[in-house]
Backbone bond lengths (Angstrom), bond angles and torsions (degrees), N, CA, C in turn:
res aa  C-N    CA-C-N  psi(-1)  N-CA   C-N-CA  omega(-1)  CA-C   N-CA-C  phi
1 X - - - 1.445 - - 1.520 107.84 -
2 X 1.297 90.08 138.98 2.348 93.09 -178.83 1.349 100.60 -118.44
3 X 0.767 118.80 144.44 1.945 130.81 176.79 1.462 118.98 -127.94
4 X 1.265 128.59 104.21 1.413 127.81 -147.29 1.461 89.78 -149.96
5 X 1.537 119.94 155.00 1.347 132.54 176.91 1.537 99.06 -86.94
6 X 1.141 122.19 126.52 1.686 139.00 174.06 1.283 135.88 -121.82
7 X 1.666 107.92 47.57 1.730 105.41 -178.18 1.374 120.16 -58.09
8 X 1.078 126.73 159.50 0.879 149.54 137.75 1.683 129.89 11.40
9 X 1.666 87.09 -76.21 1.694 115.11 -173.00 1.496 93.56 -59.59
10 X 1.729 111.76 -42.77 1.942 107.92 -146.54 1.671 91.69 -106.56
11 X 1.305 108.68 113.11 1.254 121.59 155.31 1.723 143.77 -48.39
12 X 1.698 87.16 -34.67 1.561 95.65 174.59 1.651 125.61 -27.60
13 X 1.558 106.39 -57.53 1.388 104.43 -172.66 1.647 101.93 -55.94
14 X 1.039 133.30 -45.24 1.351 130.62 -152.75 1.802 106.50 -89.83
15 X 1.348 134.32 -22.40 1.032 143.87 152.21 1.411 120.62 -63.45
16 X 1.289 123.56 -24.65 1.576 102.60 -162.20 2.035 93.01 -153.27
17 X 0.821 128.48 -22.08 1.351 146.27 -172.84 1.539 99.62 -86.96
18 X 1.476 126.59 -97.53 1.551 125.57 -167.17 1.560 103.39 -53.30
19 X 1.523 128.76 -37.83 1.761 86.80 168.37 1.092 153.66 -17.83
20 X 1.534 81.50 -68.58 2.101 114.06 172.25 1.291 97.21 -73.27
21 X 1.205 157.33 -63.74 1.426 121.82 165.35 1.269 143.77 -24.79
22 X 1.468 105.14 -45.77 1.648 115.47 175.25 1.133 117.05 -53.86
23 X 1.660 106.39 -42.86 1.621 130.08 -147.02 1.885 86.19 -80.59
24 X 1.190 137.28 -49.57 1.521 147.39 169.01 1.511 116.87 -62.88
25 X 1.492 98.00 -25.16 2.108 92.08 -172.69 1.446 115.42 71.77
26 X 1.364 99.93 33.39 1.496 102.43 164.62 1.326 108.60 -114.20
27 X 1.547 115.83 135.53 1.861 141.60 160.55 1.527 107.76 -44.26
28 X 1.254 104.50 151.06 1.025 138.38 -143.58 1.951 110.82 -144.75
29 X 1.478 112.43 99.73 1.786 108.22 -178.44 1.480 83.72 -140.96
30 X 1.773 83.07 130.79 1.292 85.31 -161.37 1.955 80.07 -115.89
31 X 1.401 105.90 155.82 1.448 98.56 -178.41 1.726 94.58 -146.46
32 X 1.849 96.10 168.22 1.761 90.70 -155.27 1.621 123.05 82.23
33 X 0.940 119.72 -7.36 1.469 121.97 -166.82 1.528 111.70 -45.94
34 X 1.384 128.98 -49.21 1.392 133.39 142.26 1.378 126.98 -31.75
35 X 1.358 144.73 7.08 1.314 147.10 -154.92 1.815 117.39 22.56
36 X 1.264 96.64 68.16 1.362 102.22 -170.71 1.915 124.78 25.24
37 X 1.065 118.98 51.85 1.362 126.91 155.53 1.848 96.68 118.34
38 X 1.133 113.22 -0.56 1.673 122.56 -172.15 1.814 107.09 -46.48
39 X 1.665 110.15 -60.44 1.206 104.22 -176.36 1.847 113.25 -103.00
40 X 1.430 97.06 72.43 1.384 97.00 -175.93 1.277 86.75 -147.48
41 X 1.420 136.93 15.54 1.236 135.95 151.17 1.838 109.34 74.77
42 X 1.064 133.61 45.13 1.280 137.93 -121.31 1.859 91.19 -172.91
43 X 1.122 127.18 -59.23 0.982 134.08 -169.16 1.802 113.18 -69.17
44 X 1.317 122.71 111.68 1.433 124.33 -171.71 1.610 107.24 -69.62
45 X 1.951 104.63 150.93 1.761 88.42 175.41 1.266 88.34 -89.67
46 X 1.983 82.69 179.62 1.646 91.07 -161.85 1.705 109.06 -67.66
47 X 0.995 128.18 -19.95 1.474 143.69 171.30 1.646 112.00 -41.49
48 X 1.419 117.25 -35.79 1.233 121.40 -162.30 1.724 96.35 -82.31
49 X 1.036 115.81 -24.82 1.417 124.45 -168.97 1.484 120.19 -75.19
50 X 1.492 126.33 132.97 1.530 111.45 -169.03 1.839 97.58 -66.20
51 X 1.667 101.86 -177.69 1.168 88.39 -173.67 1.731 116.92 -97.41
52 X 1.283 98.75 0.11 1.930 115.73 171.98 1.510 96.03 -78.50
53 X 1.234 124.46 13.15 1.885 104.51 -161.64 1.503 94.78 -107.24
């Protein structure tokens, strides 16, 4: 079993990672899948932020 962070935005895992899993028969939990709070509308742009923050 592999346990790896897998948003959304970043492709990596799914391009180059679950192959070689498949190809071995090893599982796959992927966590983060939401980009930690990104599409929940919740997340400030970076603009909103002072610039010491």
């Amino acid at each position: 079993m592999f346990q790896s962070e897998s948003p959304l935005g970043e492709r990596m895992v799914a391009t180059k990672v679950l192959p070689t899993l498949r190809e071995f028969g090893i599982g796959f939990v992927p966590y983060c899948p939401l980009g930690r709070g990104l599409l929940t509308g919740r997340v400030k742009r970076a603009e909103a932020f002072e610039n010491d923050d």
